[in-house]
LOZA-925867 format. One record per atom (N, C-alpha, C): x, y, z; atom name; residue number from 1. Coordinates in nm, 2 decimals, padded with zeros to 4 digits. Example, Ala and Ser with C-alpha at 12.3 -4.5 7.8 and 13.67 -1.06 7.14 Angstrom:
(pt (01.32 -00.57 00.78) "N" 1)
(pt (01.23 -00.45 00.78) "CA" 1)
(pt (01.32 -00.33 00.78) "C" 1)
(pt (01.28 -00.22 00.71) "N" 2)
(pt (01.37 -00.11 00.71) "CA" 2)
(pt (01.29 00.00 00.79) "C" 2)
// end
This chain:
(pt (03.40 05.84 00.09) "N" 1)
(pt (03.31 05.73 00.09) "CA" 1)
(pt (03.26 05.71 -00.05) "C" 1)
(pt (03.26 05.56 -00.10) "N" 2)
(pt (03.23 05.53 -00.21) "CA" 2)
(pt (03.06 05.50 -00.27) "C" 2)
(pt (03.01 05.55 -00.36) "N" 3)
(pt (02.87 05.54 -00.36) "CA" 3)
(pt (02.78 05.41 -00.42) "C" 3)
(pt (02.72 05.38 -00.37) "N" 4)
(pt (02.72 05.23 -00.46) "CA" 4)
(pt (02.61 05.30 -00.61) "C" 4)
(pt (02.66 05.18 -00.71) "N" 5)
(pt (02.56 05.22 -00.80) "CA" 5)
(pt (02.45 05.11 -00.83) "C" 5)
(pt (02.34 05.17 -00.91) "N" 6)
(pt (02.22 05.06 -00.88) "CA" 6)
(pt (02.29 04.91 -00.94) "C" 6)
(pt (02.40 04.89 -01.03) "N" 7)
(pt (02.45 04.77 -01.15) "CA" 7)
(pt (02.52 04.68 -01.05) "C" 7)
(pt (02.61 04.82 -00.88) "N" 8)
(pt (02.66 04.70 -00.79) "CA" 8)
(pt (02.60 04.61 -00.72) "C" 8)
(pt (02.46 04.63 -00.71) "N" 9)
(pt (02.39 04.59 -00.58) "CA" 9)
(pt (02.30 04.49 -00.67) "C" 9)
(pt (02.29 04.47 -00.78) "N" 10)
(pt (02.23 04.37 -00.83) "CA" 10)
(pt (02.27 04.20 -00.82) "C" 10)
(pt (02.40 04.17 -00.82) "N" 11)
(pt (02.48 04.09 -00.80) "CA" 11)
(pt (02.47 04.04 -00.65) "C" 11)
(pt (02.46 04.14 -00.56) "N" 12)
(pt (02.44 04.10 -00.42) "CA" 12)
(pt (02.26 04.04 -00.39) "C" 12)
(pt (02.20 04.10 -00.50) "N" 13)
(pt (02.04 04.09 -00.45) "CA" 13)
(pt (02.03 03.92 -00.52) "C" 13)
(pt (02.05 03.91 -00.63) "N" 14)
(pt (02.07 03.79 -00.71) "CA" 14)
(pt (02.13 03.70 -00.61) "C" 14)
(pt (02.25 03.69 -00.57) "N" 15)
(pt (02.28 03.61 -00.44) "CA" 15)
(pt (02.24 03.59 -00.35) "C" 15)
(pt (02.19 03.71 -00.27) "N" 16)
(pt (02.07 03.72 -00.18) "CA" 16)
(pt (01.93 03.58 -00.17) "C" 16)
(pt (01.85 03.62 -00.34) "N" 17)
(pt (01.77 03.53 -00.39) "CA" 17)
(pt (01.83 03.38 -00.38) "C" 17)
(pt (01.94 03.38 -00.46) "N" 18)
(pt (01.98 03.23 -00.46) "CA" 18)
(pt (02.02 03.17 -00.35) "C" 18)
(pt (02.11 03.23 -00.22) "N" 19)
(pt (02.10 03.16 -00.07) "CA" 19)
(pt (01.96 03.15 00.00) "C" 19)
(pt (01.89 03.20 -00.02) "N" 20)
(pt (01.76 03.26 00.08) "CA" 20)
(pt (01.65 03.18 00.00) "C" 20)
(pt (01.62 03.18 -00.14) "N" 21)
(pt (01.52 03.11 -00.17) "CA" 21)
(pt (01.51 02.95 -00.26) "C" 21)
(pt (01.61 02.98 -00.33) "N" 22)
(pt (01.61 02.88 -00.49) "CA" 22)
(pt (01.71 02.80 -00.44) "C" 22)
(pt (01.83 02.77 -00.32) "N" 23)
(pt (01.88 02.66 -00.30) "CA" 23)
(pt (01.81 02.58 -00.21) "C" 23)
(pt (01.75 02.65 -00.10) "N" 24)
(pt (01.64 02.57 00.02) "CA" 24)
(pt (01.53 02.54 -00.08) "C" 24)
(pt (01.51 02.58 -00.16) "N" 25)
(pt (01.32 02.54 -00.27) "CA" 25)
(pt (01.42 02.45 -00.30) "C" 25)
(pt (01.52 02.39 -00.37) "N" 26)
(pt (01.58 02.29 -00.45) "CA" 26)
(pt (01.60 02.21 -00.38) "C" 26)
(pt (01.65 02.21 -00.27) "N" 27)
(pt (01.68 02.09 -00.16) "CA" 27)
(pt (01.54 02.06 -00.08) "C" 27)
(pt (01.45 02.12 -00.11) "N" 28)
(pt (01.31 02.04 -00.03) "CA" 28)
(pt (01.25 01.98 -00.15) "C" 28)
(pt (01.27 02.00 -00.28) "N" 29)
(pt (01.18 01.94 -00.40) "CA" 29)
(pt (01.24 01.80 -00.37) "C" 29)
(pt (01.42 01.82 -00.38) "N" 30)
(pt (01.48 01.67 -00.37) "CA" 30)
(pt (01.50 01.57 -00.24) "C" 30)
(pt (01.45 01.63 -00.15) "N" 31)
(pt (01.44 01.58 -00.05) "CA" 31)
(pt (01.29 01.51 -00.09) "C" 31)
(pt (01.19 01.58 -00.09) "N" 32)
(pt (01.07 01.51 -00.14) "CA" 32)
(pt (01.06 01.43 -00.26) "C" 32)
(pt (01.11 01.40 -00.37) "N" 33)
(pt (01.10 01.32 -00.45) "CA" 33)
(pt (01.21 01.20 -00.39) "C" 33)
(pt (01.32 01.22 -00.29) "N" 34)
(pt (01.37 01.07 -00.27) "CA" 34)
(pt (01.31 01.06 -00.18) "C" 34)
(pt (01.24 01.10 -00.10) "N" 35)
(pt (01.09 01.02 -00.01) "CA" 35)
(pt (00.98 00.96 -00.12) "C" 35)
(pt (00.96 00.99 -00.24) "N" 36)
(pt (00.83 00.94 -00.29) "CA" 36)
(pt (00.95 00.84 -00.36) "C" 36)
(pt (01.04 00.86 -00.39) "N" 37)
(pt (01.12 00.71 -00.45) "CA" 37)
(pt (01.13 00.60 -00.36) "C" 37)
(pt (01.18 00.65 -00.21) "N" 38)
(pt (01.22 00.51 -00.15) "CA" 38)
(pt (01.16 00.52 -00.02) "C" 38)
(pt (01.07 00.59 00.01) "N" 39)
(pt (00.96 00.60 00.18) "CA" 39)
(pt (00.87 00.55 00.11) "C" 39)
(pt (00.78 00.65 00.05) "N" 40)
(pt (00.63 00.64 00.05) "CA" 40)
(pt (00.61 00.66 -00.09) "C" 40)
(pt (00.45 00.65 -00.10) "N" 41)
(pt (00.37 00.65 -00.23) "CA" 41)
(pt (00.23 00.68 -00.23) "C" 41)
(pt (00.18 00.70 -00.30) "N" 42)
(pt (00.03 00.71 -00.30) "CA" 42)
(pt (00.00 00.64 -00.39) "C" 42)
(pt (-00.12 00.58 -00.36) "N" 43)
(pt (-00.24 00.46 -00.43) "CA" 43)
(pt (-00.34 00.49 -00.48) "C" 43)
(pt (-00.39 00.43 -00.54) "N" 44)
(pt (-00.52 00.46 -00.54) "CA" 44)
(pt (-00.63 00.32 -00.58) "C" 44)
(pt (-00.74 00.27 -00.52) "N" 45)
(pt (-00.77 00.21 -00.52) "CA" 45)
(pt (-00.85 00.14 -00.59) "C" 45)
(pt (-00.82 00.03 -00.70) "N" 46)
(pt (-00.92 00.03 -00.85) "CA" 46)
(pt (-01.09 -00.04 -00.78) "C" 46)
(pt (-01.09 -00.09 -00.68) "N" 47)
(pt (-01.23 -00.15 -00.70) "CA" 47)
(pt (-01.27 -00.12 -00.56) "C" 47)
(pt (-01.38 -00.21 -00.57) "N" 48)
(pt (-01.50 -00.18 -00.42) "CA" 48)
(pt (-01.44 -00.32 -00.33) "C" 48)
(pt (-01.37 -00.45 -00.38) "N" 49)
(pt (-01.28 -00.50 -00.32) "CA" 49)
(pt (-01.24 -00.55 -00.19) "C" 49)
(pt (-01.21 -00.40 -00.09) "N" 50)
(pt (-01.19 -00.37 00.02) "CA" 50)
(pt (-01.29 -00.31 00.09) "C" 50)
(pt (-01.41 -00.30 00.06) "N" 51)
(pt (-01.50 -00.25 00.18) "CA" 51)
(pt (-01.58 -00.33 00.27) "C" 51)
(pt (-01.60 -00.25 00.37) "N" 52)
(pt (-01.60 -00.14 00.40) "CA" 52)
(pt (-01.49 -00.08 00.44) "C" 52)
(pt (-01.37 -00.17 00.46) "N" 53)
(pt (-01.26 -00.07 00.51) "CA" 53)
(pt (-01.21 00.00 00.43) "C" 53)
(pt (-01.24 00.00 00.31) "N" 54)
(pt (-01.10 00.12 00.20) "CA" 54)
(pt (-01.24 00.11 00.08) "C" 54)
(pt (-01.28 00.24 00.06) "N" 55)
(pt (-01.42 00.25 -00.03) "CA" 55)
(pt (-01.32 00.27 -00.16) "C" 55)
(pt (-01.40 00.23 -00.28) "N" 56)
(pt (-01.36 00.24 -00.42) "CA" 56)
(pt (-01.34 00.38 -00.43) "C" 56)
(pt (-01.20 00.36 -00.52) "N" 57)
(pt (-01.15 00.48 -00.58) "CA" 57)
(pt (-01.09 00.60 -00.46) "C" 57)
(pt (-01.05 00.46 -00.35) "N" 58)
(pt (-00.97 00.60 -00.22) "CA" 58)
(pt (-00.86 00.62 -00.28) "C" 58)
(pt (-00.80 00.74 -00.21) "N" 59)
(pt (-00.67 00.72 -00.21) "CA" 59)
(pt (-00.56 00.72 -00.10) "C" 59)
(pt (-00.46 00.63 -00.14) "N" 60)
(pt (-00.46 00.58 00.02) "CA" 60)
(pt (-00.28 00.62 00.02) "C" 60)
(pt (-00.21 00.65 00.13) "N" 61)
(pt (-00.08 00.64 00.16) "CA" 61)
(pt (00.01 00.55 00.20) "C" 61)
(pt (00.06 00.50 00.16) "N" 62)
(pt (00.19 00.37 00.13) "CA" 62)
(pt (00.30 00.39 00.17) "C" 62)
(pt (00.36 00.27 00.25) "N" 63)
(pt (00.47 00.28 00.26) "CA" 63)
(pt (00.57 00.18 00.19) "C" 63)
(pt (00.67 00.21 00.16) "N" 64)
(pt (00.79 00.12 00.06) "CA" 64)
(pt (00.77 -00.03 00.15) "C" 64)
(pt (00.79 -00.13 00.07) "N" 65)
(pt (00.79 -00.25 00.17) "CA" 65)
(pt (00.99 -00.31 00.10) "C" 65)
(pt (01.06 -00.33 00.20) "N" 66)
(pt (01.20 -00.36 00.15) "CA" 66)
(pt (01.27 -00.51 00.22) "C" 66)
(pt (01.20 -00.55 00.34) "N" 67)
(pt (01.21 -00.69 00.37) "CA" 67)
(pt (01.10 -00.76 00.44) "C" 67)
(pt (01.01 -00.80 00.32) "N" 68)
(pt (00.90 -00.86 00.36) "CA" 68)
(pt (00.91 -00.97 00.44) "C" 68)
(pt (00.98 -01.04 00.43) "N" 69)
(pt (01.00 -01.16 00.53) "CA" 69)
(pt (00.99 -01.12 00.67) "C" 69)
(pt (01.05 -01.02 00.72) "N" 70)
(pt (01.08 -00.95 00.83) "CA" 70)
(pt (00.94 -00.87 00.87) "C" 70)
(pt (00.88 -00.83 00.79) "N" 71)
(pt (00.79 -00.71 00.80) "CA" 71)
(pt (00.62 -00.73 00.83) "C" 71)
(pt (00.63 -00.83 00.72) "N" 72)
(pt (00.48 -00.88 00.67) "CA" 72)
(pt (00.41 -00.94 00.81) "C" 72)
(pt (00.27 -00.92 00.83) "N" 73)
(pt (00.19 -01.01 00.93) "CA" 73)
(pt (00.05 -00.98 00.88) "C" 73)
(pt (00.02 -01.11 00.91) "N" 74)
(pt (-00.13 -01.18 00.89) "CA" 74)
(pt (-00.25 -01.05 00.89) "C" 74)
(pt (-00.33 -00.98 00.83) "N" 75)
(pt (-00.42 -00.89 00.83) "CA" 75)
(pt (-00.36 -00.75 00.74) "C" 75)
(pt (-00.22 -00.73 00.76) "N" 76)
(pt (-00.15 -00.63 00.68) "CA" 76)
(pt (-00.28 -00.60 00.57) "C" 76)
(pt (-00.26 -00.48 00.56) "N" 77)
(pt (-00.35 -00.43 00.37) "CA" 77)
(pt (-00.21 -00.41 00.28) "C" 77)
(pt (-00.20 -00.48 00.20) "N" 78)
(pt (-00.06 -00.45 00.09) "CA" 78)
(pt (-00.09 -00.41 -00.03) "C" 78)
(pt (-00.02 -00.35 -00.11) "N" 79)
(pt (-00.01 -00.32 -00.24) "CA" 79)
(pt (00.11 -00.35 -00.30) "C" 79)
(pt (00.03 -00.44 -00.38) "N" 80)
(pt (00.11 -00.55 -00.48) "CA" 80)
(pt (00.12 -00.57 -00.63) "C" 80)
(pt (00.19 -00.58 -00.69) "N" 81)
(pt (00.22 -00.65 -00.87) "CA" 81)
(pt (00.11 -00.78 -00.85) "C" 81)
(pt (-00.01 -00.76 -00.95) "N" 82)
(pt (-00.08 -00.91 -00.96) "CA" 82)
(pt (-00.01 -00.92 -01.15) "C" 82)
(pt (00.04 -01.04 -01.15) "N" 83)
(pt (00.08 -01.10 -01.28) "CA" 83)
(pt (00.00 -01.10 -01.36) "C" 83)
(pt (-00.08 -01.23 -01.31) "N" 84)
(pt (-00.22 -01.28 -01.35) "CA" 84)
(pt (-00.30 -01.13 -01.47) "C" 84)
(pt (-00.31 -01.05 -01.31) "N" 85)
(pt (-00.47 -00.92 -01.37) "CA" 85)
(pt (-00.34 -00.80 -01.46) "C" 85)
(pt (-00.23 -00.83 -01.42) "N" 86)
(pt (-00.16 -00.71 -01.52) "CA" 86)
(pt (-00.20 -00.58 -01.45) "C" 86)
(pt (-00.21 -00.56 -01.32) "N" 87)
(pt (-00.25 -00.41 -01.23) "CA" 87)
(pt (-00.18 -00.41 -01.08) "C" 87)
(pt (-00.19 -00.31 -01.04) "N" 88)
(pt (-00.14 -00.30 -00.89) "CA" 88)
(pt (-00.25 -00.34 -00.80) "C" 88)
(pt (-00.24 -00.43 -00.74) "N" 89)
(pt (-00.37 -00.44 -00.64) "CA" 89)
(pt (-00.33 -00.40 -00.48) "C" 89)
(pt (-00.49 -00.41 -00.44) "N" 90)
(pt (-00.45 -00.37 -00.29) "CA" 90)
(pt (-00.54 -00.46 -00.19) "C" 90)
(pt (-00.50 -00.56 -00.09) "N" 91)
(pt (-00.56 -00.65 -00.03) "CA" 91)
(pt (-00.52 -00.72 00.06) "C" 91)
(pt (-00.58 -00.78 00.16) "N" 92)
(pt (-00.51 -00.78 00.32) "CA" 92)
(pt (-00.44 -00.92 00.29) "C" 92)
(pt (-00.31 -00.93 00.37) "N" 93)
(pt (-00.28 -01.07 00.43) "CA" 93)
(pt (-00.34 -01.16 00.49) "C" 93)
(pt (-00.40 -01.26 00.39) "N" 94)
(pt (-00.41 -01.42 00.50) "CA" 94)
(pt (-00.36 -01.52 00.56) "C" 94)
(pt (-00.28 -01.54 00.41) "N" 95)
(pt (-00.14 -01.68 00.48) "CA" 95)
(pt (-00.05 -01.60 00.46) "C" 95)
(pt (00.07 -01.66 00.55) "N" 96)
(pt (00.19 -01.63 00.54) "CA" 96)
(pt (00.25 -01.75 00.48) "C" 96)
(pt (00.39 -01.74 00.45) "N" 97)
(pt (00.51 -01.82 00.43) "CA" 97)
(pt (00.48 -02.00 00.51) "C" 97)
(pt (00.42 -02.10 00.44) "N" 98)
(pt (00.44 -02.17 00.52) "CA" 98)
(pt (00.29 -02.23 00.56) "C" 98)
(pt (00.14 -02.12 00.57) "N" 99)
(pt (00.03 -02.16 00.64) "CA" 99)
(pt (-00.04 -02.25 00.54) "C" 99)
(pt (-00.12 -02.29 00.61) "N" 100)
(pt (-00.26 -02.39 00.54) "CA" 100)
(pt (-00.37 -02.29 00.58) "C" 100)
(pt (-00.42 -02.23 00.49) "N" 101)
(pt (-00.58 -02.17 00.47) "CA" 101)
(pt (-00.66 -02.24 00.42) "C" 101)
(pt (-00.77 -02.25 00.53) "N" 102)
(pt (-00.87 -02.32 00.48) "CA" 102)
(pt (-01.01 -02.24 00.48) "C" 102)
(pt (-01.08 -02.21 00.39) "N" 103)
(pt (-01.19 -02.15 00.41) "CA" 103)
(pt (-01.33 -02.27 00.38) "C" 103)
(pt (-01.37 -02.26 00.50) "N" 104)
(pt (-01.50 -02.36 00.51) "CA" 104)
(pt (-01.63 -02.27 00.53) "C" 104)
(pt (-01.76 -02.25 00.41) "N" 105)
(pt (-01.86 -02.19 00.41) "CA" 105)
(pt (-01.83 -02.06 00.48) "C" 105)
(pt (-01.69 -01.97 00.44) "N" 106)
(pt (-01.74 -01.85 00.47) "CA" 106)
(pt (-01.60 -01.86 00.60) "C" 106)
(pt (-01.61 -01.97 00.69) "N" 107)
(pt (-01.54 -01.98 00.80) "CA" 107)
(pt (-01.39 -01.97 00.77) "C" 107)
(pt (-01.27 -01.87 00.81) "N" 108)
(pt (-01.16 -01.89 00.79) "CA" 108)
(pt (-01.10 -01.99 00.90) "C" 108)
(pt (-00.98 -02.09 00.88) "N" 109)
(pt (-00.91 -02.15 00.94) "CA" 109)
(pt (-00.76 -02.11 00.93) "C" 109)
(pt (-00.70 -02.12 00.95) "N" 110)
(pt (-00.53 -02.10 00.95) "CA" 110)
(pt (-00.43 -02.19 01.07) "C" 110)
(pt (-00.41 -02.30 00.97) "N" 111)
(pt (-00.34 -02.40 01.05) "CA" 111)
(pt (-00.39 -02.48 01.08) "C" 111)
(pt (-00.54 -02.50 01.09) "N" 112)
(pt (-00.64 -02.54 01.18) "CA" 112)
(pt (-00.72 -02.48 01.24) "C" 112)
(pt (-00.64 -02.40 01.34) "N" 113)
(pt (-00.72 -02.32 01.39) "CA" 113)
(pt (-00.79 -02.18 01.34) "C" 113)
(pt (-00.94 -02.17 01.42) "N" 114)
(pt (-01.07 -02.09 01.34) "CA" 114)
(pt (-00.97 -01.94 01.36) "C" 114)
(pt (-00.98 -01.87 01.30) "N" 115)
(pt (-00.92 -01.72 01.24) "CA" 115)
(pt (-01.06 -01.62 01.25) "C" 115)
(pt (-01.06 -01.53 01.34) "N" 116)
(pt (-01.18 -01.46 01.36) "CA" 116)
(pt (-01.10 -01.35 01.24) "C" 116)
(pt (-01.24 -01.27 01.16) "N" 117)
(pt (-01.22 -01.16 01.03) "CA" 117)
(pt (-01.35 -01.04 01.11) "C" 117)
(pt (-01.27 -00.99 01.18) "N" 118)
(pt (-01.40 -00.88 01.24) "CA" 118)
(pt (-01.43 -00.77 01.10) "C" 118)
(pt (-01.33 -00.75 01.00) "N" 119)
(pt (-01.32 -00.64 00.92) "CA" 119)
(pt (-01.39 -00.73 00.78) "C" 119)
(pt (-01.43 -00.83 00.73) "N" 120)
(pt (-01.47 -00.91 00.68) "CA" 120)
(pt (-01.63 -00.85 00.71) "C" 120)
(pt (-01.74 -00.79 00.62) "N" 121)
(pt (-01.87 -00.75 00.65) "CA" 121)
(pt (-01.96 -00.86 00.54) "C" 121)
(pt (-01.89 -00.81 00.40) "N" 122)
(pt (-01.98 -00.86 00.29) "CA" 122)
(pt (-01.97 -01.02 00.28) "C" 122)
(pt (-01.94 -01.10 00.36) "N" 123)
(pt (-01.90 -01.28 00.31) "CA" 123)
(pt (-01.98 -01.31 00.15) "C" 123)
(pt (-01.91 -01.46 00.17) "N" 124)
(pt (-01.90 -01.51 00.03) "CA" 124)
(pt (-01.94 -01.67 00.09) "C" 124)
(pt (-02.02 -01.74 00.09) "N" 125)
(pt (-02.04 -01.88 00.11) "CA" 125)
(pt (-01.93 -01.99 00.01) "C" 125)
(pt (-01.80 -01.94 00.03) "N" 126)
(pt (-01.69 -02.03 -00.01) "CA" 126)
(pt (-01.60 -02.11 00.03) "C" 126)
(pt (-01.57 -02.19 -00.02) "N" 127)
(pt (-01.46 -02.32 00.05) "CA" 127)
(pt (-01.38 -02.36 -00.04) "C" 127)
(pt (-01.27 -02.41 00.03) "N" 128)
(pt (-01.09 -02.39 -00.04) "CA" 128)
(pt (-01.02 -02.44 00.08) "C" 128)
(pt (-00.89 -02.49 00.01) "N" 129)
(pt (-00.80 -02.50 00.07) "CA" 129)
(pt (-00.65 -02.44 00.01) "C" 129)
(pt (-00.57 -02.40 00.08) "N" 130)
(pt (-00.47 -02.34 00.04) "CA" 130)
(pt (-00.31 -02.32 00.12) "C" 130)
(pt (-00.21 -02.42 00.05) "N" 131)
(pt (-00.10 -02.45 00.13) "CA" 131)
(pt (-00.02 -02.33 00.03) "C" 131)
(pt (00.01 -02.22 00.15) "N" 132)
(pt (00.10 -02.14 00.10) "CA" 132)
(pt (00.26 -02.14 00.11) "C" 132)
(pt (00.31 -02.14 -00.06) "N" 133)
(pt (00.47 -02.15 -00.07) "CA" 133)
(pt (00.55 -02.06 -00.02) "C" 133)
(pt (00.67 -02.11 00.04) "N" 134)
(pt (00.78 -02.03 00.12) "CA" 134)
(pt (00.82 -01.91 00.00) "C" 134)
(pt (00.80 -01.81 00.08) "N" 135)
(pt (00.86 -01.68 -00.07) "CA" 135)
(pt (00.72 -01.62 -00.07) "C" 135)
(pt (00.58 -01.66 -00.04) "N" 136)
(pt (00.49 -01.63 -00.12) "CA" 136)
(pt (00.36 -01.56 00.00) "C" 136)
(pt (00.29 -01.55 -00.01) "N" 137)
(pt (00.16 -01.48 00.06) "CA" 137)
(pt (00.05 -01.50 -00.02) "C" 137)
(pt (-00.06 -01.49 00.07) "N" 138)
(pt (-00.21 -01.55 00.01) "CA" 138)
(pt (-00.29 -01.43 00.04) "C" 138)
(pt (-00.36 -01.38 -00.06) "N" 139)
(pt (-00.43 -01.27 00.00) "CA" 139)
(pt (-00.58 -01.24 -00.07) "C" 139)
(pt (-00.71 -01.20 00.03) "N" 140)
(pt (-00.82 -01.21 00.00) "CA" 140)
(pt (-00.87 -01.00 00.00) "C" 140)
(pt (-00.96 -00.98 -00.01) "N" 141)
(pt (-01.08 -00.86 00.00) "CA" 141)
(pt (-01.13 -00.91 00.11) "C" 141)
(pt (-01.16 -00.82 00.18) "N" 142)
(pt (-01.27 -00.77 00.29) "CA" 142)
(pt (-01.39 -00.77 00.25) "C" 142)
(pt (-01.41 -00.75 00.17) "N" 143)
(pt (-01.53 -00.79 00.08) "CA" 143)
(pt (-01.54 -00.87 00.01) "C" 143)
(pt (-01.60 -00.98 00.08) "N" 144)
(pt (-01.55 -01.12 00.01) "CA" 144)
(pt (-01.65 -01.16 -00.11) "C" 144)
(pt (-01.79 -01.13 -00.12) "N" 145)
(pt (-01.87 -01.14 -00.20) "CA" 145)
(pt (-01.86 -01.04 -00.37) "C" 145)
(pt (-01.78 -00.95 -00.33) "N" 146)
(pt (-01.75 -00.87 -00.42) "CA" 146)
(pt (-01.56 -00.84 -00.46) "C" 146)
(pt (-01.52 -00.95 -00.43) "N" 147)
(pt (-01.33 -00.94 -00.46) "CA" 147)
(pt (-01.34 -01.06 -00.54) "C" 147)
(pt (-01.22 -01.03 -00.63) "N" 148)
(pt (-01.16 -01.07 -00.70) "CA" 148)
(pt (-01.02 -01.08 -00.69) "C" 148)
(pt (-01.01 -01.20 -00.59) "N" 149)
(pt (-00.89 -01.25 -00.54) "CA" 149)
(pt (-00.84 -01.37 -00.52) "C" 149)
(pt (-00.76 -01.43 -00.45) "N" 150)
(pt (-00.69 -01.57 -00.47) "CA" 150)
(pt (-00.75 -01.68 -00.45) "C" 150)
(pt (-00.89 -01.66 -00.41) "N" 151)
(pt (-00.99 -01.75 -00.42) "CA" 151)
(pt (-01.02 -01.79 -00.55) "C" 151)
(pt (-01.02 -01.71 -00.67) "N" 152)
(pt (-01.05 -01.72 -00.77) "CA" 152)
(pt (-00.98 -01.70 -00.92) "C" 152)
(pt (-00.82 -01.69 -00.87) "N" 153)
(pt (-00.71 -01.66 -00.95) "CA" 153)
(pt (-00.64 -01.81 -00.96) "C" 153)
(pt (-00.64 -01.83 -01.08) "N" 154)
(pt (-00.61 -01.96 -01.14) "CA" 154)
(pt (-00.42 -01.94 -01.06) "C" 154)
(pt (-00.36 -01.85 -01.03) "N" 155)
(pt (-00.27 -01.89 -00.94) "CA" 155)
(pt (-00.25 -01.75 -00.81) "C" 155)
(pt (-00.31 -01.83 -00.73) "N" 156)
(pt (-00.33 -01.77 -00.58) "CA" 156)
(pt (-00.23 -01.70 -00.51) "C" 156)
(pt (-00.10 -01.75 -00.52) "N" 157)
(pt (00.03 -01.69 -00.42) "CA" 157)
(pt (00.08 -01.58 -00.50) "C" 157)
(pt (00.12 -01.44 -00.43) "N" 158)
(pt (00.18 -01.38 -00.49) "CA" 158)
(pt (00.32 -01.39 -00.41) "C" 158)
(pt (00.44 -01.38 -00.46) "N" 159)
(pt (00.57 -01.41 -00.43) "CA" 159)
(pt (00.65 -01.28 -00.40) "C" 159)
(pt (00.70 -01.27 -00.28) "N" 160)
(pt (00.77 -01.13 -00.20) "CA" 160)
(pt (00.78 -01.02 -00.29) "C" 160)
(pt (00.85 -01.05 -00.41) "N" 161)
(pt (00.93 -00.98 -00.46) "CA" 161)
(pt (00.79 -00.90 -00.56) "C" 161)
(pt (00.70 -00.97 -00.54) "N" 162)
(pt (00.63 -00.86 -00.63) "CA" 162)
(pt (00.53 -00.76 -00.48) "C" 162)
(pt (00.56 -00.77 -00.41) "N" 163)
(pt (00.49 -00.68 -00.32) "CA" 163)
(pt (00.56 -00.54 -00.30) "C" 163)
(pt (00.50 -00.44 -00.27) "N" 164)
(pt (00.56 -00.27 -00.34) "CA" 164)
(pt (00.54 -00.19 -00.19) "C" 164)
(pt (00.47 -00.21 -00.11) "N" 165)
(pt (00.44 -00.19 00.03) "CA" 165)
(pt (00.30 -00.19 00.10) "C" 165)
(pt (00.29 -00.13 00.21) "N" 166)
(pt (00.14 -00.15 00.31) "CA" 166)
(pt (00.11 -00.01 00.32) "C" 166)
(pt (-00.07 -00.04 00.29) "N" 167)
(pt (-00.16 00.09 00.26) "CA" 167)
(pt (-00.15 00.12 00.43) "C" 167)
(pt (-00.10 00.22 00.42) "N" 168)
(pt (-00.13 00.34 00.61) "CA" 168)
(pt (-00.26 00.40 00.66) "C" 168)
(pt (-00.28 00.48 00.56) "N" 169)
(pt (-00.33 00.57 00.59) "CA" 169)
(pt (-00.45 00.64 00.45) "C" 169)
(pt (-00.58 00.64 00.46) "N" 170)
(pt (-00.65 00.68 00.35) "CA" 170)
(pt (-00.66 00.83 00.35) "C" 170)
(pt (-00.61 00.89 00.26) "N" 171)
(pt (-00.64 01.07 00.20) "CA" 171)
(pt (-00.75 01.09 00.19) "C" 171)
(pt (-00.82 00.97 00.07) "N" 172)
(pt (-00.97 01.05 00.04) "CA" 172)
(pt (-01.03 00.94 -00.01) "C" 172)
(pt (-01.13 00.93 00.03) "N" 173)
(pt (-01.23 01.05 00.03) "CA" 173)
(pt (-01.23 01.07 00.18) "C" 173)
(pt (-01.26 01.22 00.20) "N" 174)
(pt (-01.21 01.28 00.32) "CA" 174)
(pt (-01.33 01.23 00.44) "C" 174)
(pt (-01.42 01.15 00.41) "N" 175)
(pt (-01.51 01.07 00.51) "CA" 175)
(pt (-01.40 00.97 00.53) "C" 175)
(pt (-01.33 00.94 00.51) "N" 176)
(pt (-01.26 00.81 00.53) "CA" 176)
(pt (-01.11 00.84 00.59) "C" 176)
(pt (-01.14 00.95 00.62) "N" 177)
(pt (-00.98 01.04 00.67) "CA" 177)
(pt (-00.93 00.96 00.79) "C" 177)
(pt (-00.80 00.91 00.76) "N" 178)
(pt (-00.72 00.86 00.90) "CA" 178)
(pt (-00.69 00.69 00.86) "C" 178)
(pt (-00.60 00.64 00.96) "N" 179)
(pt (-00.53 00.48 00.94) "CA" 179)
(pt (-00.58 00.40 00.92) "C" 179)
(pt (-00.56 00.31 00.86) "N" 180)
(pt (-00.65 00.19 00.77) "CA" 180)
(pt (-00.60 00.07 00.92) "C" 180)
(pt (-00.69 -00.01 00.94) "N" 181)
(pt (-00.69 -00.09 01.04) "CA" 181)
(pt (-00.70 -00.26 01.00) "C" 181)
// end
């Protein structure tokens, strides 16, 4: 019977290591980084904008948006390319592709008909009208007295291709833990 020496068994332990730990660690890193390339993302929220539903400076979890046409509906919270501010914003769907928004003292309309905003706390005594272009989406704050949005952006529609996906779910602050509504 042959004896092993300590110089054979090193080659086996080394392989050992690399089946057992350093190819499974390598394949979960890259498994996880092509989920944060083409699933999800994390945000984070530059203003007060969105409250009370998404408090300043949350941080919120995202998902990839890849056919808005198909995807998008009225109230969504998205995170988008704004041109205009040169930043990523974050802010719910009002018009779609096609609608007439009209805001009368505060009152939303869509189409004509009145649009109830139960998530809408802070109002804004404002009025506007707004015929949104095919390609494009209209989008306000929940906090209407304190946003800085298409009400007030010398060009209001943002256009599909600059939208990046929809906020899910808020991380933190950990009072704020769970799905954005």
């Amino acid at each position: 019977m042959e004896e092993r020496t300590p110089q054979a068994a090193e080659p086996s332990k080394l392989k050992k290591i690399l089946k057992e730990w350093i190819i499974p660690f390598g394949i979960e890193i890259l498994v996880v980084l092509l989920l944060l390339k083409f699933a999800f993302f994390l945000t984070r929220v530059p203003s007060g904008s969105m409250l009370p539903t998404i408090q300043e400076h949350s941080i919120l979890f995202a998902t990839h948006m890849y056919a808005p046409e198909k995807t998008v509906q009225r109230g969504d919270i998205l995170v988008f390319e704004s041109d205009e501010l040169g930043e990523i914003l974050i802010k719910r769907v009002i018009g779609l592709p096609g609608d007439e928004v009209t805001l009368d003292h505060g009152e939303l309309y869509i189409n004509g008909e009145r649009y109830e905003e139960p998530y809408v706390v802070y109002d804004e005594n404002f009025s506007g009208t707004w015929n949104v272009p095919e390609g494009s989406y209209l989008f306000f704050g929940d906090n209407r007295a304190g946003s800085l949005d298409a009400r007030k952006w010398s060009e209001p529609y943002i256009s599909e291709d600059k939208l990046i996906g929809e906020a899910r779910f808020t991380l933190w602050p950990l009072s704020n833990f769970g799905f954005l509504e």
